[in-house]
C-alpha positions as CSV (number, residue, x, y, z in Angstrom):
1,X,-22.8,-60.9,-33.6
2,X,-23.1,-62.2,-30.1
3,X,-27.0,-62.4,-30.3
4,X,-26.6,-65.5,-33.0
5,X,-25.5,-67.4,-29.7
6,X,-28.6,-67.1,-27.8
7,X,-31.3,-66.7,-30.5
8,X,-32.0,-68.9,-33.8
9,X,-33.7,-65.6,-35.5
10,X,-33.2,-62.3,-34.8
11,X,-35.1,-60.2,-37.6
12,X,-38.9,-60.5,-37.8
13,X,-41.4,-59.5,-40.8
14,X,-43.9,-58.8,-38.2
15,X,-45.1,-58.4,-34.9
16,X,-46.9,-61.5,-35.3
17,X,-44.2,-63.5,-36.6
18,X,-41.7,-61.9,-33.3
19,X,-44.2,-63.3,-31.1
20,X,-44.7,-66.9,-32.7
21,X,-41.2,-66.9,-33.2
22,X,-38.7,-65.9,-31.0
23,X,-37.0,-68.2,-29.5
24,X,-33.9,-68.1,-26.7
25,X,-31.5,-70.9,-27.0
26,X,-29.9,-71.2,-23.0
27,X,-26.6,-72.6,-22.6
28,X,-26.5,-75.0,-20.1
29,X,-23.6,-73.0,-17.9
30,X,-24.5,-70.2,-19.1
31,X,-23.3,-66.9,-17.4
32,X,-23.1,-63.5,-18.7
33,X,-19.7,-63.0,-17.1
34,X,-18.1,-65.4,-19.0
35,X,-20.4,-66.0,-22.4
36,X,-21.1,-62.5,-22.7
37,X,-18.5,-59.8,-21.5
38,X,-15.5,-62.1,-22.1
39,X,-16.8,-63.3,-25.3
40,X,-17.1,-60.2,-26.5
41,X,-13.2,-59.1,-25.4
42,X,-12.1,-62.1,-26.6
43,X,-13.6,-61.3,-30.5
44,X,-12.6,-57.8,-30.4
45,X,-10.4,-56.2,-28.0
46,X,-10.8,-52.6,-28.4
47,X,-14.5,-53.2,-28.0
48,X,-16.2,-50.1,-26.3
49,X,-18.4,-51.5,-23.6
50,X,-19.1,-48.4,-20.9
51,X,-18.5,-44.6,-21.1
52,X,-18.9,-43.2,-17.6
53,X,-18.7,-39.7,-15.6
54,X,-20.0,-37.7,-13.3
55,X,-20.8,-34.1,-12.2
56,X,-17.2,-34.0,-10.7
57,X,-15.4,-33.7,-14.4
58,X,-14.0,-37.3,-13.4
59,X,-14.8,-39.0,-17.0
60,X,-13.9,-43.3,-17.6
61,X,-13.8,-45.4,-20.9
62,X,-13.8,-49.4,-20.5
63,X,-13.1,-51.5,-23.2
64,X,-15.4,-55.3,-22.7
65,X,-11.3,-56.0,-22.2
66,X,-10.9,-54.0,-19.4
67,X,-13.8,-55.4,-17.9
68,X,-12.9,-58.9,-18.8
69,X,-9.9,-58.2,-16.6
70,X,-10.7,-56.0,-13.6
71,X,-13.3,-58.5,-12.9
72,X,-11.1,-61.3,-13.1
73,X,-9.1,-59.6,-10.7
74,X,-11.9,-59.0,-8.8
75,X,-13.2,-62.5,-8.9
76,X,-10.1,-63.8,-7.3
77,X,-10.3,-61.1,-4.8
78,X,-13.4,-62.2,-3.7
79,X,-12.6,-65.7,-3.5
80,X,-9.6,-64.5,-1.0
81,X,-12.0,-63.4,1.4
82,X,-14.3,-66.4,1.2
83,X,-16.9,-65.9,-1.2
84,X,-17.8,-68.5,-2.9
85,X,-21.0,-69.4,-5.5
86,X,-24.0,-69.4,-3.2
87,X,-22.6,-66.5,-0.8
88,X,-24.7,-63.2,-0.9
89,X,-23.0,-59.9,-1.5
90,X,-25.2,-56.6,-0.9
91,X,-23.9,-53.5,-3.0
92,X,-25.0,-50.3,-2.8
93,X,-23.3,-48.0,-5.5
94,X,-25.6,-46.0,-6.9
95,X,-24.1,-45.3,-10.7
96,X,-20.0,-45.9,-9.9
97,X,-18.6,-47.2,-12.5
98,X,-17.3,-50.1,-10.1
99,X,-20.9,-51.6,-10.4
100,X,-20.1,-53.3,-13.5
101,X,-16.6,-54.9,-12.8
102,X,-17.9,-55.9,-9.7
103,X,-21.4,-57.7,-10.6
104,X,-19.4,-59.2,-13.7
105,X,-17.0,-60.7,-11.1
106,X,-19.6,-61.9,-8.7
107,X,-21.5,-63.3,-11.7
108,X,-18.2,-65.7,-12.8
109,X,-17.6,-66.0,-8.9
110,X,-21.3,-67.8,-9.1
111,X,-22.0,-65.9,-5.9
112,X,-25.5,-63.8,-5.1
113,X,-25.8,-60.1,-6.0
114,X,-28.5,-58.1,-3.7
115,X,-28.6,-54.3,-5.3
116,X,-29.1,-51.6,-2.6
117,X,-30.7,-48.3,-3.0
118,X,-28.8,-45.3,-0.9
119,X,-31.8,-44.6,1.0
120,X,-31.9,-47.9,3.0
121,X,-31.7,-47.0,6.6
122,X,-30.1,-48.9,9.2
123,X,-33.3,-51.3,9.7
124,X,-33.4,-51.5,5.9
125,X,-30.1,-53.1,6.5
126,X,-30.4,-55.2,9.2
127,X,-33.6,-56.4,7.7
128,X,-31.9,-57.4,4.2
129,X,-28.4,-58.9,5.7
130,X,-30.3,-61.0,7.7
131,X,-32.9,-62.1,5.9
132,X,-30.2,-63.0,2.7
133,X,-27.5,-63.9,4.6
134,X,-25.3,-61.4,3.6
135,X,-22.1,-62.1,3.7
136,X,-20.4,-58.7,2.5
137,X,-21.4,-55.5,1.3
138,X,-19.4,-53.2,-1.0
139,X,-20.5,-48.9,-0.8
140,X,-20.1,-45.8,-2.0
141,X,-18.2,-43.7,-0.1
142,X,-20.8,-41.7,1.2
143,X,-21.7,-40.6,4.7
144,X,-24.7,-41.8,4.7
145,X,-24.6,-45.2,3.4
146,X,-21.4,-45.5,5.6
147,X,-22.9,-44.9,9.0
148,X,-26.3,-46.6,8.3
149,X,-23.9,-49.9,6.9
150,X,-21.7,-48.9,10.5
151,X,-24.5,-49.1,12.6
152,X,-25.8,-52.4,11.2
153,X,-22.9,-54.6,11.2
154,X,-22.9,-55.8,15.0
155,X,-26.4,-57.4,13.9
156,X,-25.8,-58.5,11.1
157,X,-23.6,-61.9,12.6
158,X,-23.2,-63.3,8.8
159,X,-21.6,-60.1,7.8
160,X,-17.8,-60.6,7.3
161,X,-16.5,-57.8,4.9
162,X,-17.1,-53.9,3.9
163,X,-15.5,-52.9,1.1
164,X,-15.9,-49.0,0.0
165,X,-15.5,-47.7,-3.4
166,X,-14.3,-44.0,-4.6
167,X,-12.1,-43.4,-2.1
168,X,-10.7,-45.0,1.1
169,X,-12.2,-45.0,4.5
170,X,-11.3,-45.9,8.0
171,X,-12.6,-49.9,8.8
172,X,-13.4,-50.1,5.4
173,X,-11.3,-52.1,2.6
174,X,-10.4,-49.9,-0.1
175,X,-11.7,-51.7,-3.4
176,X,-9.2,-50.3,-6.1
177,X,-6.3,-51.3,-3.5
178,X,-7.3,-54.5,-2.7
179,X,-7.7,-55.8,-6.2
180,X,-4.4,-54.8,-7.4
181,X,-1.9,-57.8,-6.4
182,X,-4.6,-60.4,-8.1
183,X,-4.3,-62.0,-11.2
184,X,-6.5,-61.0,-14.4
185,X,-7.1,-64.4,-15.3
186,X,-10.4,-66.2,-14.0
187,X,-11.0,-69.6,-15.3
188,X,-14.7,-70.6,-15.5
189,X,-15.2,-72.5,-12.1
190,X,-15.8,-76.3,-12.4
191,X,-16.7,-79.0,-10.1
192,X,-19.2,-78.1,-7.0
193,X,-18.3,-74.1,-7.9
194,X,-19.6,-74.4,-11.6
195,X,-23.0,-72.2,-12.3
196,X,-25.8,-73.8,-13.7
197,X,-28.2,-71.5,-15.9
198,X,-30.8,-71.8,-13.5
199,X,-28.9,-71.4,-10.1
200,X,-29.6,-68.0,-8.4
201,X,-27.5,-65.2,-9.9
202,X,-29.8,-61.9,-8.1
203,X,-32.2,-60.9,-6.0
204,X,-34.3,-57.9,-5.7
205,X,-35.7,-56.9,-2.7
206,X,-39.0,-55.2,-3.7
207,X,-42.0,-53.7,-1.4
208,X,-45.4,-54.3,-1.7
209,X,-48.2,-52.8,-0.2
210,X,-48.5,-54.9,2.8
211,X,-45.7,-56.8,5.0
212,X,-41.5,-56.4,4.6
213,X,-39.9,-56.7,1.2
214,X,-39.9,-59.8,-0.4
215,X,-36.5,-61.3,-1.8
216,X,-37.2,-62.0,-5.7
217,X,-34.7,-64.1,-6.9
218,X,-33.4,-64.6,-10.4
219,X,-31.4,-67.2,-12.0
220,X,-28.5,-66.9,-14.5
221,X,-30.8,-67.2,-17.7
222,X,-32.3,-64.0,-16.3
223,X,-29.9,-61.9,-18.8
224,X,-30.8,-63.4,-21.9
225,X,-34.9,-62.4,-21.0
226,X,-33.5,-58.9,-21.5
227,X,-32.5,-59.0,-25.1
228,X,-35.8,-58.2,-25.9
229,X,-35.9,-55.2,-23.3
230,X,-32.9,-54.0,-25.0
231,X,-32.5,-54.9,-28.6
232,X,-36.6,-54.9,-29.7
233,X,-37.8,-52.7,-27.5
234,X,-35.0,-49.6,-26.3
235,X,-33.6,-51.0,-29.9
236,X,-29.9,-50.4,-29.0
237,X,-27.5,-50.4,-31.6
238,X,-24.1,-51.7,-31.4
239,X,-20.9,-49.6,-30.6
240,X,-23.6,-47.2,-30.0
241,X,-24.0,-45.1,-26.9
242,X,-27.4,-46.2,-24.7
243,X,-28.7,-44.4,-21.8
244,X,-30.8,-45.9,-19.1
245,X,-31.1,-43.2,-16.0
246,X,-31.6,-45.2,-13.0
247,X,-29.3,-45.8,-10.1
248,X,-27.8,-49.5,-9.5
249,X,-30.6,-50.5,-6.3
250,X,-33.1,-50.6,-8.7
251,X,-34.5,-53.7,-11.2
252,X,-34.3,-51.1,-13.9
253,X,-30.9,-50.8,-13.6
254,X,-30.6,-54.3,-14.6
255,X,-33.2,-53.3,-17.3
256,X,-31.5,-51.0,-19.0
257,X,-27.9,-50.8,-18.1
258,X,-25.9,-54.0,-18.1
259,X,-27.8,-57.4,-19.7
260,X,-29.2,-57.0,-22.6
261,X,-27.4,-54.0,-23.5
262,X,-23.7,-55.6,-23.3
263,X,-25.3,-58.8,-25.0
264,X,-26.4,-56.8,-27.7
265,X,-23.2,-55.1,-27.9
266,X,-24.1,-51.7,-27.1
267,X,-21.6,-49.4,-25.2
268,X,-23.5,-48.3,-21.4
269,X,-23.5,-44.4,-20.8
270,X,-23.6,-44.1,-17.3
271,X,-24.1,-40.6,-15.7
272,X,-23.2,-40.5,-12.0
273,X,-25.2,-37.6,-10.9
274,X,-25.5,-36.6,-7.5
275,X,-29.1,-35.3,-7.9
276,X,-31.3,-35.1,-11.0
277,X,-31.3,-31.7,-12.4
278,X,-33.2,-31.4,-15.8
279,X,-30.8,-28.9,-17.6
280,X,-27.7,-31.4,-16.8
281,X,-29.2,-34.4,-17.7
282,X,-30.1,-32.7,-21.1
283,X,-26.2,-30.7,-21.2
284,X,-25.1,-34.7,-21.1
285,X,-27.3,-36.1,-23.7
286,X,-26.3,-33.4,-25.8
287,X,-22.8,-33.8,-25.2
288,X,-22.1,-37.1,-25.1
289,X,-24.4,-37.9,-28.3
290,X,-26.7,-40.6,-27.1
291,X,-28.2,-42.9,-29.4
292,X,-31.2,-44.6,-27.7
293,X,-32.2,-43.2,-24.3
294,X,-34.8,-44.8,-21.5
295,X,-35.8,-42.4,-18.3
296,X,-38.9,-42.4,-16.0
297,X,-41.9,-40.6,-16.8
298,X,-41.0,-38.2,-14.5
299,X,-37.9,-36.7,-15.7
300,X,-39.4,-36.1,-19.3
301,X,-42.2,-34.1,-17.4
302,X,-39.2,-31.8,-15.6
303,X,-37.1,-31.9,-18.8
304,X,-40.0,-30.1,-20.9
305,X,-39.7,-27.3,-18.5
306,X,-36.4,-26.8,-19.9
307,X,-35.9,-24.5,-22.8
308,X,-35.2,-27.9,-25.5
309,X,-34.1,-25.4,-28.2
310,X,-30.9,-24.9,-26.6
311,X,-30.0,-28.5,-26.2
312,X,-28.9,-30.7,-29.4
313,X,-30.7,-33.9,-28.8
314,X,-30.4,-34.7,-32.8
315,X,-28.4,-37.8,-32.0
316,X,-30.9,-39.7,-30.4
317,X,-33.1,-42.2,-32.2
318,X,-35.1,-43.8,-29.7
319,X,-36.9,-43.1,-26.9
320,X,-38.2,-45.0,-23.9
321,X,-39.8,-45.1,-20.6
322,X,-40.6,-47.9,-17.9
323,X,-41.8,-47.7,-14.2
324,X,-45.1,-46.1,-14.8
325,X,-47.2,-45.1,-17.4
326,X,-46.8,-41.6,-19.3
327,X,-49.1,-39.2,-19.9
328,X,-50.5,-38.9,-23.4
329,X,-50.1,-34.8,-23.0
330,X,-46.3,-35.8,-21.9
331,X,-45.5,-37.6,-25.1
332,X,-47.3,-35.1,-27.7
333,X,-44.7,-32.4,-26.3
334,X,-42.1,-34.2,-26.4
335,X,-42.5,-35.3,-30.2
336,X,-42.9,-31.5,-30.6
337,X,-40.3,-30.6,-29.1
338,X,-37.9,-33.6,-29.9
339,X,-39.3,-35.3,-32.9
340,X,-39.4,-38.2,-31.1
341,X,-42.0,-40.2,-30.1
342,X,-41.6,-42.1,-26.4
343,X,-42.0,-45.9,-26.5
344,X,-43.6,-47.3,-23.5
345,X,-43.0,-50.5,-22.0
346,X,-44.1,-52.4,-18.6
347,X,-42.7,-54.8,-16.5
348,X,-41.5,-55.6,-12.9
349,X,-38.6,-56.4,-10.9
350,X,-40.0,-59.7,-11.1
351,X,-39.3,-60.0,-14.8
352,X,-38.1,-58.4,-18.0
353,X,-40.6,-56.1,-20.2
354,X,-43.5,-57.6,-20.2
355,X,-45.8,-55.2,-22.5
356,X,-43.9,-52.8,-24.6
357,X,-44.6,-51.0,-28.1
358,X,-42.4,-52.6,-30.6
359,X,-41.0,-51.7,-34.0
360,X,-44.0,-53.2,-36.0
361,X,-46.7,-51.6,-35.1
362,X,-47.7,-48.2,-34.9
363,X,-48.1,-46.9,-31.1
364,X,-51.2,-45.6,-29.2
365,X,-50.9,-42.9,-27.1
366,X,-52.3,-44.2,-23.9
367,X,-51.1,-47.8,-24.8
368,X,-48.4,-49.5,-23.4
369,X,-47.8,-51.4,-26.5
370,X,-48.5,-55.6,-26.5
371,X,-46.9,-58.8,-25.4
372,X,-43.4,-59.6,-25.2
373,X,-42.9,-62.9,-27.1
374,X,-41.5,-64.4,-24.4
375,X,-44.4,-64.7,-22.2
376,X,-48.3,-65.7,-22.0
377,X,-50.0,-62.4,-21.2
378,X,-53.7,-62.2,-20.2
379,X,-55.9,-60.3,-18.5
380,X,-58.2,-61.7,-15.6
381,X,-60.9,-60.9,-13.4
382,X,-60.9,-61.6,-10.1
383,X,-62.1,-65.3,-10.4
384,X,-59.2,-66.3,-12.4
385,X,-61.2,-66.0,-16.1
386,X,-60.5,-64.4,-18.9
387,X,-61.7,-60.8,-19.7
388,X,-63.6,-59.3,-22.7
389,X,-62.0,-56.8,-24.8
390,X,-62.3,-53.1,-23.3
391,X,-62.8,-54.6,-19.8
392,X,-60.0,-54.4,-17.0
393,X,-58.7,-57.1,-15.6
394,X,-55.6,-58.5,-13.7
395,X,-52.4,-58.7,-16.1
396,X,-51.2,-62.4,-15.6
397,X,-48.5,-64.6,-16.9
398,X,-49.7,-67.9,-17.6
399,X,-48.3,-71.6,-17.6
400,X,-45.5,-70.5,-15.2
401,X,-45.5,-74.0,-13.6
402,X,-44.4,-76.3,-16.7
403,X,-42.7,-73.7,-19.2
404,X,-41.0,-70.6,-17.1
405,X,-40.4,-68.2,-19.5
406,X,-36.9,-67.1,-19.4
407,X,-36.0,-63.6,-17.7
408,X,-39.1,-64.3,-15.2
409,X,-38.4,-64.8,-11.8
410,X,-38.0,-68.3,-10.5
411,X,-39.4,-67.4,-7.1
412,X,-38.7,-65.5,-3.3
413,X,-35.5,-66.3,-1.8
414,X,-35.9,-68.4,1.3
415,X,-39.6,-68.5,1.3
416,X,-40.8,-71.8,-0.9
417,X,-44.3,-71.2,0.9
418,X,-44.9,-67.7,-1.4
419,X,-43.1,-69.5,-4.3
420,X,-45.7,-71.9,-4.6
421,X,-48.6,-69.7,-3.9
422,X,-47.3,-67.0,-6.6
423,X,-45.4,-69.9,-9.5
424,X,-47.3,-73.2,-8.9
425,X,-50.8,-72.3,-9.7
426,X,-52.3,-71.9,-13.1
427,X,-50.6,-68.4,-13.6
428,X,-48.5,-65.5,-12.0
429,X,-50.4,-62.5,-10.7
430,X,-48.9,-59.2,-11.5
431,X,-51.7,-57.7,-9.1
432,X,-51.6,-55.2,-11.9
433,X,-55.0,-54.1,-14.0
434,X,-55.1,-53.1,-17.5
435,X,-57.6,-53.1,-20.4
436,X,-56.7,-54.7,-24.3
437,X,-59.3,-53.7,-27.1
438,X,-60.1,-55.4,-29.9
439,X,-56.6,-55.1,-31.8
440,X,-54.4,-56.3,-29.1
441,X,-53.3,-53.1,-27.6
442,X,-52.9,-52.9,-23.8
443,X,-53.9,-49.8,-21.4
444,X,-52.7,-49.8,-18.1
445,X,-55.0,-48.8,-15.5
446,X,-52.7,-49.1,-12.1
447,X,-52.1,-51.4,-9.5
448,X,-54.7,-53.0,-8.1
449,X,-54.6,-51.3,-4.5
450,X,-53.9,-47.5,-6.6
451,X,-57.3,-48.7,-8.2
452,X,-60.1,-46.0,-6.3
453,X,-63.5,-47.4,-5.1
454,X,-66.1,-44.3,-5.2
455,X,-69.7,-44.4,-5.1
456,X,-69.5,-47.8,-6.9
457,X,-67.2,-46.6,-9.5
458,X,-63.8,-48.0,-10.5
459,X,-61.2,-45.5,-11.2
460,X,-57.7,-45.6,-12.5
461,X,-55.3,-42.7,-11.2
462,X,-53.6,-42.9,-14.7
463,X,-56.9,-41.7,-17.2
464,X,-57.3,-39.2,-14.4
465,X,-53.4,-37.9,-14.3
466,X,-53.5,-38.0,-17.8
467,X,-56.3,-35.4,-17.9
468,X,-54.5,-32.9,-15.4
469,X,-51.8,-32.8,-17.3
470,X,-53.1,-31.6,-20.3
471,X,-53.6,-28.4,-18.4
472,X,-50.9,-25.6,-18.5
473,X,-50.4,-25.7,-14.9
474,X,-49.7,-29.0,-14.1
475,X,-46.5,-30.0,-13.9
476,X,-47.1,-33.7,-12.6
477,X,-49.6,-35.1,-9.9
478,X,-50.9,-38.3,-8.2
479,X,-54.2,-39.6,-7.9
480,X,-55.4,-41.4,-5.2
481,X,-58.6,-42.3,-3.4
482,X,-59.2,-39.9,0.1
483,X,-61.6,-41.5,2.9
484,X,-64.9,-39.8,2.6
485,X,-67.7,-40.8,5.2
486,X,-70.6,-41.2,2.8
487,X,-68.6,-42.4,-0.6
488,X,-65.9,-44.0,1.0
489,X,-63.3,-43.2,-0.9
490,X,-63.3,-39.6,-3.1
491,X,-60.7,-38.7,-6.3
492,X,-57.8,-36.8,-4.2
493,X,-55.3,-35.0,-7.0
494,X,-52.1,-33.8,-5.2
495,X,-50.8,-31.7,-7.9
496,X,-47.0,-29.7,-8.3
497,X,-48.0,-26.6,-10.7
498,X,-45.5,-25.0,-13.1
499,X,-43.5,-21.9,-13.1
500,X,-45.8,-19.4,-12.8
501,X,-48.6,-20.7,-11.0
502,X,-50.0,-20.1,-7.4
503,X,-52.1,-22.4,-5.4
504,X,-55.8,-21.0,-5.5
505,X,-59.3,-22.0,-4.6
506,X,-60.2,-20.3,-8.2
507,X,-57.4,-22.8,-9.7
508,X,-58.9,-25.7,-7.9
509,X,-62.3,-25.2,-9.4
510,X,-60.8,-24.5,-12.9
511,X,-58.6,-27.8,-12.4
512,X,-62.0,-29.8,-11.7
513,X,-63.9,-28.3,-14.6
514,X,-61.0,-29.2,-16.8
515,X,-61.1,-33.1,-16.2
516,X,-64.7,-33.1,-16.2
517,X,-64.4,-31.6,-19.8
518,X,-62.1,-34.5,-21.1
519,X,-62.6,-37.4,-19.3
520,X,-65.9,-38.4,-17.9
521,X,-67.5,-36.3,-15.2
522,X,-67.0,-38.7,-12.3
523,X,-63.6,-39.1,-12.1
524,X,-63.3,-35.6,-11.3
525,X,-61.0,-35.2,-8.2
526,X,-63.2,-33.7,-5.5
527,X,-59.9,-33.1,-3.6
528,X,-57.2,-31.2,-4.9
529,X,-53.9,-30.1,-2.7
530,X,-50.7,-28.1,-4.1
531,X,-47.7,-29.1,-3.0
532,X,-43.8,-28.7,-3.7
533,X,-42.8,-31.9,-4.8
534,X,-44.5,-35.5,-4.5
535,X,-43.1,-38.2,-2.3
536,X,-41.1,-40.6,-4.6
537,X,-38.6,-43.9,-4.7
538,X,-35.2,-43.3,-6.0
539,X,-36.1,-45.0,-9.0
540,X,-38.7,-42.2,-9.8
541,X,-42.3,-44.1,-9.0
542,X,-44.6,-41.8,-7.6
543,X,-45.5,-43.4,-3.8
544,X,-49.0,-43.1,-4.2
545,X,-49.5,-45.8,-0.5
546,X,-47.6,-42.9,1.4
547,X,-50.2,-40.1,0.1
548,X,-53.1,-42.6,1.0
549,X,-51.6,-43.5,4.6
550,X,-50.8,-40.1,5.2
551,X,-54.8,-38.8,4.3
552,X,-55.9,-41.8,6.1
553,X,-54.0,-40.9,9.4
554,X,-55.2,-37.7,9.2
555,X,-58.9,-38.3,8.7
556,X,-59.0,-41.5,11.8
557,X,-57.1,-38.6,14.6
């Protein structure tokens, strides 16, 4: 087994003796191109490594060997045109099954990866490909993405190459036709080209609630700080199928579909839908029999208002979910339905999973498990000191200066000002709040700016979500905190209701009487609107800022 490589143990009597423990052992060139999907084709050449299709009927099957060599091929592709380790490459792919051999090739190439979502605009564009440096970007063949890419380029002056995937396209280089005439053999690079484990490998460009996106950057270790995302929490099995949904511009991608999956051995199911559809997804899990499976909360709260019954979802054994926190209500139906329970885990794109419920203990509902062993957890308040049991306070990583823990991120690309203020200080602020009680277990309360200040109350949106959805005709909602003259700020619930069910001042009222019965009285929401669907990133996170700036822009006209 690969994982005897990287780690000295890899079974544990206990969640106490995981986290005292575990231990990663990092090569000093490590990278997961070379140590990880050759090594694996090079001990077994028939090795399953990704099963992919889409909702054309187009279906692939890649060996670790085919990948080994299409990305070989790919590497000296990319060298042709110039890139070399340090360059940045953009991609945005969403689930193509190109993804892989081209990341893997990048990796041994030693050059940058920047994932791209297929919403980014034409300023999202600009903005990123000037602020990396980007030096080619490789699409989907998709209208969109084309033209916003199109109408970027003349301002983007480091850009030198597009290269489109699926099929070809005028101006574009066609990827499977460009890689052909190269060799499928890649050394490892030596000399100024070699990879150190802790030169940059990615970098995320994730939003905050203030300013543009910053550029996280991660380094080549970054991989092996996912074997615990993937083989202790998602516990994928080898030669088994694992399913994460999320498309390639996201962090959870890398969560959950390439690192620690392929270093655990695990073959990738990759569904390349062209829009989430409950029944489909479920059609596919049924079909393909998928052994462990990780999806946002919000596509288990749309799949249970699918007749289960007629889907087999026998072969799965695990169940996960990431990105936010799931409703209590959400995970009792499932288990009812499924016989599964839905382990929870939290982290950022700054990092690997951070909290997660693990094999050795029995979960909470409500809980989003305990510490990875990897990192220092604890919660502050805002003076920098350490928090009771039972109160809230800001989840932190500590000691980041001297030990980094490996699969955190070693800081924001170009910017060594916000590196130091956010890595060189006694700790790294998640600007996320929780709660732990007195056995360890960690509740998640929101981030700090979703927190709601009203009438001198602190309020998470999750304790109050969680109470809607316990009622019949909530199908999911956000919580945020409206501008009210005298309070400040009020409870606002912006609420989609299930099949069935028609907006109503009557429904309201019963709605408000319903969390005052199972949660205490004052986080009632005083404000309640119905709408369609609720404003949300690709990845599935509700975007509670745009309902706040939207109720705030209303109530200053």
């Amino acid at each position: 087994m690969l994982l005897h490589k990287f780690l000295p143990r890899t079974e544990f009597d206990s969640y106490e003796d995981f986290k005292a423990n575990y231990k990663v052992n990092i090569p000093e060139d490590f990278n997961f191109g070379f140590d990880v999907v050759d090594a694996w084709a090079e001990a077994d050449e028939n090795k399953k490594a990704l099963v992919w299709c889409n909702d054309h009927g187009e279906e692939k099957t890649f060996t670790f060997s085919d990948i080994s060599r299409l990305s070989n091929k790919t590497a000296n592709y990319f060298r042709s045109l110039g890139i070399k380790k340090g360059d940045v490459v953009m991609m945005i792919l969403r689930r193509r099954w190109e993804y892989w051999i081209c990341a893997t090739a990048l990796h041994k190439v030693g050059a940058i990866l920047i994932p791209g979502s297929l919403q980014l605009t034409k300023k999202d564009i600009v903005y990123r490909g000037n602020s990396a440096e980007v030096k080619a970007i490789i699409c989907i063949n998709d209208d969109f993405v084309i033209n916003q890419v199109e109408a970027s380029e003349k301002e983007i002056p480091t850009l030198e190459n597009k290269i489109v995937v699926g099929e070809p396209r005028d101006g574009w280089r066609f990827f499977e036709d460009e890689i052909e005439p190269f060799s499928d053999k890649f050394p490892r690079p030596t000399g100024d080209q070699a990879t150190n484990w802790n030169d940059i490998m990615l970098v995320y460009f994730t939003s905050g609630t203030t300013g543009m996106p910053k550029m996280v950057q991660h380094n080549f270790a970054h991989p092996l700080g996912h074997i615990v995302t993937a083989k202790y929490w998602q516990m994928v099995q080898e030669d088994k199928l694992h399913m994460s949904v999320s498309d390639s511009g996201w962090a959870k991608f890398g969560w959950g579909k390439i690192y620690g999956q392929w270093i655990c051995g695990a073959v990738i199911f990759a569904y390349d839908m062209d829009k989430f559809i409950p029944a489909k997804l479920l059609e596919v899990i049924s079909k393909y029999k998928i052994t462990t499976f990780c999806a946002p909360p919000t596509m288990y709260r749309f799949m249970l208002q699918e007749d289960l019954k007629k889907y087999d979802l026998s072969s799965i054994q695990r169940c996960c979910t990431a990105g936010e926190p799931l409703n209590p209500e959400v995970i009792k139906k499932w288990q009812e339905y499924t016989g599964h329970f839905i382990y929870e885990g939290f982290g950022q794109s700054e990092g690997s999973v951070l909290l997660a419920n693990f094999q050795w203990f029995e979960p909470r509902l409500g809980s989003t498990g305990k510490p990875s062993p990897i990192y220092d957890i604890h919660l502050v308040d805002k003076d920098g000191n350490d928090v009771k049991p039972g109160e809230e306070g800001s989840i932190v990583v500590m000691d980041v200066k001297n030990h980094p823990p490996v699969g955190l991120f070693t800081g924001y690309y170009k910017n060594p000002e916000m590196t130091e203020e956010k890595l060189l200080g006694k700790f790294y602020n998640t600007d996320d709040m929780a709660s732990c009680d007195e056995d360890g277990y960690y509740c998640f309360i929101g981030r700090d700016d979703d927190v709601i200040k009203c009438s001198g109350y602190r309020i998470g949106p999750f304790e109050v979500e969680s109470a809607l959805l316990e009622h019949p005709s909530v199908v999911e909602c956000a919580i945020t905190g409206a501008p009210d003259p005298i309070r400040g700020q009020v409870v606002k619930a912006t609420v989609v209701l299930a099949a069935g069910y028609t907006p109503s001042e009557e429904l309201k009222k019963e709605l408000q009487s319903h969390v005052k019965r199972v949660t205490a009285p004052y986080k009632y929401p005083r404000v309640i609107e119905f709408v369609d669907e609720l404003p949300k990133t690709l990845g599935g996170k509700i975007k509670r800022g745009q309902i706040r700036k939207s109720d705030e822009d209303a109530a200053n006209k």
